[in-house]
C-alpha positions as CSV (number, residue, x, y, z in Angstrom):
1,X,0.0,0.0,0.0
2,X,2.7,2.6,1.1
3,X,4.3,1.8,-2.3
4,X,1.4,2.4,-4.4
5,X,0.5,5.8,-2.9
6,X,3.8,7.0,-3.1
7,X,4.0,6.2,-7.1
8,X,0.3,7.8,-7.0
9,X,1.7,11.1,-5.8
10,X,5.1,11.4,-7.8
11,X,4.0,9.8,-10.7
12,X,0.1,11.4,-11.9
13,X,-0.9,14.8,-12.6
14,X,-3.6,14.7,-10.1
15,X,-0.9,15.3,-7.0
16,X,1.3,18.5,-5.8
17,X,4.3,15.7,-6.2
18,X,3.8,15.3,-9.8
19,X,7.0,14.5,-11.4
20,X,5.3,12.3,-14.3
21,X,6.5,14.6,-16.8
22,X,10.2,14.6,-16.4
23,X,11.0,11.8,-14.7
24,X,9.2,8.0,-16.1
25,X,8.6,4.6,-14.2
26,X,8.2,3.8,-10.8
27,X,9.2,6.8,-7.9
28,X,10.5,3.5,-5.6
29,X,10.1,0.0,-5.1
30,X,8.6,-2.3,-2.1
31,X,12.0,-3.6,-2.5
32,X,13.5,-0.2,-1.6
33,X,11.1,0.5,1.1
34,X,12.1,-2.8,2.6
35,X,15.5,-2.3,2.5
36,X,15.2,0.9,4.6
37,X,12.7,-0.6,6.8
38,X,14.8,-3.4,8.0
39,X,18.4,-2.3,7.8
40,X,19.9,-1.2,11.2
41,X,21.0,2.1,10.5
42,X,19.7,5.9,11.1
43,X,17.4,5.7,8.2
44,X,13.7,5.8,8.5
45,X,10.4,6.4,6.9
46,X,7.4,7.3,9.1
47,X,4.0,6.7,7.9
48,X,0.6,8.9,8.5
49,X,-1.9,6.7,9.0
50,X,-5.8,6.8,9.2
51,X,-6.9,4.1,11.7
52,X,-10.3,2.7,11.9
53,X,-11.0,-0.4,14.0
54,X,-8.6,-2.9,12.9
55,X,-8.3,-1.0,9.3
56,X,-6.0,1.8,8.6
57,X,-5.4,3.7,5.6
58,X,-2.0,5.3,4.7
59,X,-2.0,9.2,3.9
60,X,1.2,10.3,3.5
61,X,5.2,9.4,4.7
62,X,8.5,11.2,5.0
63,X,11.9,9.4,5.0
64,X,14.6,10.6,7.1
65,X,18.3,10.6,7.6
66,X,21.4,12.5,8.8
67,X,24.6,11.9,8.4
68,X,28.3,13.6,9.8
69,X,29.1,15.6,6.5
70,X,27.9,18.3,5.0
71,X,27.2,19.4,1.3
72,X,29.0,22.7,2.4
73,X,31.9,20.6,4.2
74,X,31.5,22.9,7.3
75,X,32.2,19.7,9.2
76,X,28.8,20.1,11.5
77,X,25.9,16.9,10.5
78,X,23.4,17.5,8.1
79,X,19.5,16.0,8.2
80,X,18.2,14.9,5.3
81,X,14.5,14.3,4.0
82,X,13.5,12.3,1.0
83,X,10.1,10.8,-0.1
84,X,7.8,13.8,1.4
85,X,4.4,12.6,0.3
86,X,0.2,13.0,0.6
87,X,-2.4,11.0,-0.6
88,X,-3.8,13.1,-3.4
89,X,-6.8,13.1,-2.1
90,X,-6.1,14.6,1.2
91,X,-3.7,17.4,-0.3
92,X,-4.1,21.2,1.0
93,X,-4.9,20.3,4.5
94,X,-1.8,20.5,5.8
95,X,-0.6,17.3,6.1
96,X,2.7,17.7,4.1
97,X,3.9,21.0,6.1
98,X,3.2,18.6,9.2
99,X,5.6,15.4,8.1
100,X,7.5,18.0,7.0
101,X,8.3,19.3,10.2
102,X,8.1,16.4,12.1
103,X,11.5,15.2,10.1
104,X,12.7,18.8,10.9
105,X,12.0,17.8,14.4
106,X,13.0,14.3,14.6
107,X,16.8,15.2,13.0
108,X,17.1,18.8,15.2
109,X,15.8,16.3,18.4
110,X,17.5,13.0,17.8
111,X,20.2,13.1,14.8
112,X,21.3,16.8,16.7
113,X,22.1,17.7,13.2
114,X,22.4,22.2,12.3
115,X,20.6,22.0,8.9
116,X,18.3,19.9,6.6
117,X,18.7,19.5,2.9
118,X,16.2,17.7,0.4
119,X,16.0,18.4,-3.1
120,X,13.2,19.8,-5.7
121,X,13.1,19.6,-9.5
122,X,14.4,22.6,-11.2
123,X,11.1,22.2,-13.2
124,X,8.7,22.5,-9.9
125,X,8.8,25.9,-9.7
126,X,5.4,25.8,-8.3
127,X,6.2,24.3,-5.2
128,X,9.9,26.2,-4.4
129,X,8.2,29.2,-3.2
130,X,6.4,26.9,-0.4
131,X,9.6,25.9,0.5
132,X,11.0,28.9,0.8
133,X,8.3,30.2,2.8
134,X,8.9,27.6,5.6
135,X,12.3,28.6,6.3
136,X,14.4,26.4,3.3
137,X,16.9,28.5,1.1
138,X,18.0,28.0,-2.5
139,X,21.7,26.6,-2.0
140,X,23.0,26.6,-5.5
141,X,23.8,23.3,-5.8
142,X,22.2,20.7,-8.1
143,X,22.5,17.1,-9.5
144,X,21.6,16.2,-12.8
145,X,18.3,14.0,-12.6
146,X,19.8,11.3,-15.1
147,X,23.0,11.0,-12.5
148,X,20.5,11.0,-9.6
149,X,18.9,7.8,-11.0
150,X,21.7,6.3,-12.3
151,X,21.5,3.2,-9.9
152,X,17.9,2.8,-10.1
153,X,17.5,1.2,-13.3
154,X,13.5,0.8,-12.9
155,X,13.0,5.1,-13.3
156,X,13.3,6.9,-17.0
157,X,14.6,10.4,-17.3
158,X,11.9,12.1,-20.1
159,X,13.3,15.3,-20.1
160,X,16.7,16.8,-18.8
161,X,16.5,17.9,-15.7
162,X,18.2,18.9,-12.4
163,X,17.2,18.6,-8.4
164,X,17.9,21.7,-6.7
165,X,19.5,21.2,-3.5
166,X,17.2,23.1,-0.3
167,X,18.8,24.0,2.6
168,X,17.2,24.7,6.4
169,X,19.2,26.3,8.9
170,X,18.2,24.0,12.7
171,X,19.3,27.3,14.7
172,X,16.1,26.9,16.7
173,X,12.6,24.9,16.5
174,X,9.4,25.0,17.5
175,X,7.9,22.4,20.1
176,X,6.2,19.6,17.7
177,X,3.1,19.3,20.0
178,X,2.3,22.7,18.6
179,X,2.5,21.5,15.1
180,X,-0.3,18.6,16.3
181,X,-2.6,21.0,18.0
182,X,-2.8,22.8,14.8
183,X,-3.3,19.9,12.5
184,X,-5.5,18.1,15.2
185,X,-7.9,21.6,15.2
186,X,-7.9,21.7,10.9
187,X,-8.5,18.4,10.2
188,X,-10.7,17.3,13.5
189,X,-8.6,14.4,13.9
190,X,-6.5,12.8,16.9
191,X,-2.8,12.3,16.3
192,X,-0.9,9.4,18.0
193,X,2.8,10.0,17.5
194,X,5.6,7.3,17.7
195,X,7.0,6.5,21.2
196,X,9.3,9.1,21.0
197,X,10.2,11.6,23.7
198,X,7.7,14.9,22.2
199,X,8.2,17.9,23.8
């Protein structure tokens, strides 16, 4: 399931995360999710879920990381956050600002890292600007999309392309439960985080 709504979201027209006209084929594999999932390293992917009875319903995920370098070699760890995702349907209700910061909040908290990065097609203008507005900054660097998917042999590059590399200073940040008050108040729903020490 988490497969299939992430390839929903990058890959048709109908989502904010549309990449389906520059980049082809599958966004990731249930093989690729697995190997995150179960490999004992810093890497992780947290889910949103809708639970009802003994159903649930996946609406969105975030994958995080950090690690001790930086992309500006100042030598202090970097956070990094991949795989940002809504269920189309549930788009503009600010779910994605929301897993958004909670993997601002979960490398700030727990990887103690001084920045995030993640990276934007050059061709999504559209969505830059929100970025921007939540505190990321335009570094200057980029990849070009064919070398970013250079070792996954199941994606197609359609048209050339680059990702822009987004940086976010971690000088200070807000208290998460604040972040689920809000979302709890727009949505009318109830939010049970992880076991993790909120504060």
């Amino acid at each position: 399931e988490l497969t299939g709504m992430v390839n929903r979201c990058h890959r048709k027209a109908e989502s904010w995360s549309d990449e389906s006209g520059f980049i082809g084929g599958p966004r990731v594999t249930t093989e690729e999710i697995l190997h995150v999932i179960h490999q004992e390293s810093i890497e992780m992917i947290f889910v949103l879920e809708k639970v009802q009875g003994v159903s649930s319903t996946i609406l969105g995920c975030v994958q995080v990381y950090w690690k001790s370098s930086s992309f500006d070699d100042d030598g202090q760890p970097e956070g990094r956050i991949e795989m940002l995702t809504v269920a189309p349907e549930i788009q503009s209700r600010g779910l994605g600002g929301f897993l958004l910061v909670w993997a601002e909040w979960i490398c700030y908290t727990i990887g103690k890292t001084t920045k995030v990065t993640l990276e934007v097609l050059d061709s999504r203008q559209d969505i830059i600007p929100w970025y921007v507005r939540v505190g990321y900054i335009v570094t200057g660097h980029s990849m070009d999309a064919a070398k970013a998917w250079e070792p996954y042999p199941h994606a197609v590059v359609l048209k050339p392309s680059r990702y822009l590399l987004l940086m976010k200073p971690m000088d200070r940040m807000q208290p998460i439960k604040e972040h689920i008050v809000v979302l709890e108040k727009r949505n009318a729903i109830k939010l049970q985080a992880p076991d993790l020490q909120i504060d």
